[in-house]
C-alpha positions in Angstrom: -30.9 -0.6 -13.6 -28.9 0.7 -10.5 -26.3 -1.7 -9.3 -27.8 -1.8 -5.7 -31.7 -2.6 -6.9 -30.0 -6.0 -9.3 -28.4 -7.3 -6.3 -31.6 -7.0 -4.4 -33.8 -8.9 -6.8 -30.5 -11.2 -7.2 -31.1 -11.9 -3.8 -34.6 -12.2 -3.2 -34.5 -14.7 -6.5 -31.6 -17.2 -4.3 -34.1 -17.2 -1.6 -37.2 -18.2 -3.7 -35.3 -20.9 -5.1 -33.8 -22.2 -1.9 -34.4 -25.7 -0.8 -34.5 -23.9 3.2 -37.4 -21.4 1.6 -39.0 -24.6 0.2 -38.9 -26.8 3.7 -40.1 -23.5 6.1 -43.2 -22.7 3.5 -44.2 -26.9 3.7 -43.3 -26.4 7.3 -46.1 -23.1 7.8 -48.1 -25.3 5.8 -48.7 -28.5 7.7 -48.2 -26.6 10.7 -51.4 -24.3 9.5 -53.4 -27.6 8.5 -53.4 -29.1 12.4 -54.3 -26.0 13.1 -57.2 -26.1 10.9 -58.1 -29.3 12.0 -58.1 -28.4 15.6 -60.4 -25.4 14.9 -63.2 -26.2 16.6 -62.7 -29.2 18.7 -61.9 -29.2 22.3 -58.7 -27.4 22.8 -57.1 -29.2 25.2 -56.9 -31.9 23.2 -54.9 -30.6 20.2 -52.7 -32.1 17.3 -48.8 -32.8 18.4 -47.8 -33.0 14.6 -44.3 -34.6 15.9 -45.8 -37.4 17.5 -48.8 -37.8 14.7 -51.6 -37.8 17.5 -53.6 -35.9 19.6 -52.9 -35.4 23.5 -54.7 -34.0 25.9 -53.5 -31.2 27.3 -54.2 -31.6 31.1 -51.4 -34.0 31.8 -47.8 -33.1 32.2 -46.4 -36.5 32.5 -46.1 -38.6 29.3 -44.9 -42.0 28.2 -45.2 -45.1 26.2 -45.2 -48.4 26.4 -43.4 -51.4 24.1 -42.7 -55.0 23.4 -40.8 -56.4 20.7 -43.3 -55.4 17.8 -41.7 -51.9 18.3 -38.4 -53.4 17.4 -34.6 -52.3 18.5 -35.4 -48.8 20.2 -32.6 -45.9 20.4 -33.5 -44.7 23.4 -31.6 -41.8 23.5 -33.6 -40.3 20.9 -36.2 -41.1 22.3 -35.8 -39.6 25.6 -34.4 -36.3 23.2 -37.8 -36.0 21.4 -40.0 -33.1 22.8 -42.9 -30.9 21.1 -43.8 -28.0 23.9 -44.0 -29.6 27.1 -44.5 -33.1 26.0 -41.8 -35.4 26.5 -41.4 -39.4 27.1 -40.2 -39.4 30.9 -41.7 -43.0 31.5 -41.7 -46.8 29.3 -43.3 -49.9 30.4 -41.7 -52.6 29.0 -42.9 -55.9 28.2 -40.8 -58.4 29.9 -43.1 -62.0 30.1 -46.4 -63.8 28.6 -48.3 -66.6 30.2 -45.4 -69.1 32.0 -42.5 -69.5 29.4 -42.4 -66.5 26.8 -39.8 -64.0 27.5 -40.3 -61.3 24.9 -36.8 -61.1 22.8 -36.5 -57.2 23.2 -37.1 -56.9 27.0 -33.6 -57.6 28.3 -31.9 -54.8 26.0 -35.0 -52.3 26.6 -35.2 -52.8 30.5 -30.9 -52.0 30.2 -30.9 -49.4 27.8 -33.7 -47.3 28.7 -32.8 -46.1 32.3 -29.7 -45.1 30.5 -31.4 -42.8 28.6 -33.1 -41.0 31.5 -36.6 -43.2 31.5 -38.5 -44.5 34.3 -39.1 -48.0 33.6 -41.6 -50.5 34.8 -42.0 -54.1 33.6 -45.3 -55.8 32.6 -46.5 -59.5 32.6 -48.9 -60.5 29.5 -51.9 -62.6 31.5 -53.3 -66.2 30.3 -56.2 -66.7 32.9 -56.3 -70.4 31.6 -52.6 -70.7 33.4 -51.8 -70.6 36.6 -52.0 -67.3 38.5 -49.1 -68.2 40.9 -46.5 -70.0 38.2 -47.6 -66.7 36.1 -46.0 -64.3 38.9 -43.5 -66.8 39.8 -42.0 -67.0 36.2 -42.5 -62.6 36.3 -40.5 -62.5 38.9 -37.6 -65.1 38.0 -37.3 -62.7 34.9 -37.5 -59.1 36.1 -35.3 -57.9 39.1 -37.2 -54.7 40.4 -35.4 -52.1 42.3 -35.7 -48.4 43.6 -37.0 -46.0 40.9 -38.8 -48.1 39.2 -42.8 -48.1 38.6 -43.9 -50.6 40.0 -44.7 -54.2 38.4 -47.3 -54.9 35.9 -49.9 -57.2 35.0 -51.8 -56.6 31.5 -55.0 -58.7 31.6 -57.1 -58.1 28.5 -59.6 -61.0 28.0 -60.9 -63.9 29.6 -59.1 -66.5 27.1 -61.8 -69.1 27.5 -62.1 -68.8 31.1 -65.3 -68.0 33.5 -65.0 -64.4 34.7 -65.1 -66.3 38.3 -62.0 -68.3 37.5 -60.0 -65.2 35.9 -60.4 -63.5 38.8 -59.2 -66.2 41.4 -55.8 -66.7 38.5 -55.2 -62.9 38.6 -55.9 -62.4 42.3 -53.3 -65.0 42.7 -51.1 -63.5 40.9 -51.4 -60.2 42.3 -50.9 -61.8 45.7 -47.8 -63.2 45.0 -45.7 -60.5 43.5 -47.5 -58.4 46.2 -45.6 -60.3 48.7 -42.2 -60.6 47.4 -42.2 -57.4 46.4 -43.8 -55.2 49.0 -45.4 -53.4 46.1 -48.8 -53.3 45.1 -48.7 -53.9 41.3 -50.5 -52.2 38.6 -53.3 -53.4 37.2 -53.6 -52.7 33.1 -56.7 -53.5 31.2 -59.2 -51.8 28.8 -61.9 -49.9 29.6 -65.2 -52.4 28.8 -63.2 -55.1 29.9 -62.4 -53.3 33.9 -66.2 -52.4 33.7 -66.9 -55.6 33.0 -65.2 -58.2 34.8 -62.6 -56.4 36.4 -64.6 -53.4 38.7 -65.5 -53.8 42.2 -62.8 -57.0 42.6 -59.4 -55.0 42.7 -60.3 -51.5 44.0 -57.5 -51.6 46.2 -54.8 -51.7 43.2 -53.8 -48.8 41.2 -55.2 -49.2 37.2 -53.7 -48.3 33.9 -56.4 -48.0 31.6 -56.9 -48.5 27.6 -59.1 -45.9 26.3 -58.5 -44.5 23.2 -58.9 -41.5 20.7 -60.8 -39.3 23.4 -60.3 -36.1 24.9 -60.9 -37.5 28.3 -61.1 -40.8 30.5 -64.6 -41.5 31.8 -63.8 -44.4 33.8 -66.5 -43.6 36.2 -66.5 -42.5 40.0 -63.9 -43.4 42.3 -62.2 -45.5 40.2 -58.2 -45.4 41.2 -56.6 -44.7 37.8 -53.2 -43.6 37.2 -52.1 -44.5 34.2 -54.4 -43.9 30.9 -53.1 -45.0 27.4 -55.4 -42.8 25.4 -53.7 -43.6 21.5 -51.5 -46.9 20.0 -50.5 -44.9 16.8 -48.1 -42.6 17.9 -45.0 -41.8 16.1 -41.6 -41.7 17.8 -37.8 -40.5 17.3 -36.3 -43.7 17.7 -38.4 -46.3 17.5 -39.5 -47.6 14.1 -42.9 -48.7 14.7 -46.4 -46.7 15.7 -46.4 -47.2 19.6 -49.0 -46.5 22.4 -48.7 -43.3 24.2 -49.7 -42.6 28.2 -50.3 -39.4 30.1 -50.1 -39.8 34.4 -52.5 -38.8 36.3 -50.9 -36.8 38.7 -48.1 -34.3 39.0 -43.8 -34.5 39.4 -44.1 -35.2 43.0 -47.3 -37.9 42.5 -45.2 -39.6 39.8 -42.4 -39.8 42.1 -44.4 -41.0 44.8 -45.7 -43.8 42.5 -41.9 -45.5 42.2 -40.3 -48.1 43.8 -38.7 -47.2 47.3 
């Protein structure tokens, strides 16, 4: 056998057997199987197989939010993880709950993240059994805003025993408050039956961040003022340890910009 045609097969035997052949052929592979899986559904809504979900395509703003379920974040790599265009540029953060839980991670998150690149914005858990007004007061005591951030936060989910009447006049306190020492109008987060529900038609004036998830669009109806849609809670990050929710904007560079603190 000529010297020339054993080095050959030497060669092509080193690269069959290499651990690097191994990883690209599993690589083609899953790569190929979201691909599968994609055939046939909408296609701007595809598989990101870094981030473990599906995104729709028509946003090119992304970001998540987190508390201290998500544990100690590196931020860094979190700001360093990309697939195509999608990158983390904003995190809301979870700073209070009700009028005397601070969560344990937001001091660290709400430091270290604009150090890594992120636009922040803070977020207030809401009790509607507790007052409205010591709710925004104790917010506020907590979180020092300033220029460049989103603006502040209030996450209102349920009606935690209360009339729909009554959580309505706690929030709208709320809302009123940090309104006024802030100068900003704050954002309004809450699932998508529960605006419909109680929430629609009583804070139209306030930008929303909805819940809505596993869809390839957000039907939120009409001349509702969304911004913010959080359209998955399973997505996997560089970084952070735990699943986490993933955002898209509504809106483009110069919208999201328009949207901070000034």
């Amino acid at each position: 056998m000529p010297l020339q045609l054993k080095m050959l097969i030497a060669a092509l035997l080193l690269i069959l057997f290499s651990p690097l052949y191994y990883g690209y052929v599993l690589k083609l592979f899953s790569s190929s199987i979201s691909w599968i899986k994609d055939i046939g559904g909408d296609p701007n809504y595809r598989t990101y197989k870094s981030y473990a979900i599906r995104i729709p395509k028509n946003f090119s703003i992304h970001g998540i939010d987190v508390s201290s379920y998500q544990g100690k974040i590196d931020w860094k790599k979190v700001k360093a993880m990309k697939e195509d265009s999608v990158h983390v540029t904003f995190a809301f953060i979870k700073a209070t709950e009700g009028i005397s839980n601070v969560d344990p991670y937001f001091q660290r998150n709400w430091r270290e993240a604009p150090k890594a690149g992120i636009v922040c914005g803070a977020y207030h858990y809401f009790i509607p059994r507790k007052s409205g007004l010591w709710q925004a007061r104790f917010f506020l005591q907590t979180v020092r805003f300033e220029e460049g951030d989103l603006p502040p936060v209030i996450d209102v989910e349920d009606l935690s025993g209360q009339t729909p009447e009554k959580m309505r006049k706690e929030l709208a306190d709320f809302i009123s408050h940090v309104e006024k020492k802030t100068g900003v109008k704050p954002i309004i987060y809450s699932g998508l039956v529960f605006y419909k529900d109680y929430l629609k038609g009583h804070f139209d004036g306030y930008p929303l961040w909805i819940a809505h998830y596993y869809q390839a669009e957000l039907k939120a109806g009409v001349g509702t003022k969304w911004y913010f849609w959080q359209h998955s809670d399973r997505a996997r990050i560089t970084g952070i340890s735990h699943v986490v929710d993933f955002n898209a904007f509504k809106g483009d560079s110069l919208a999201f910009q328009q949207m901070l603190i000034r």
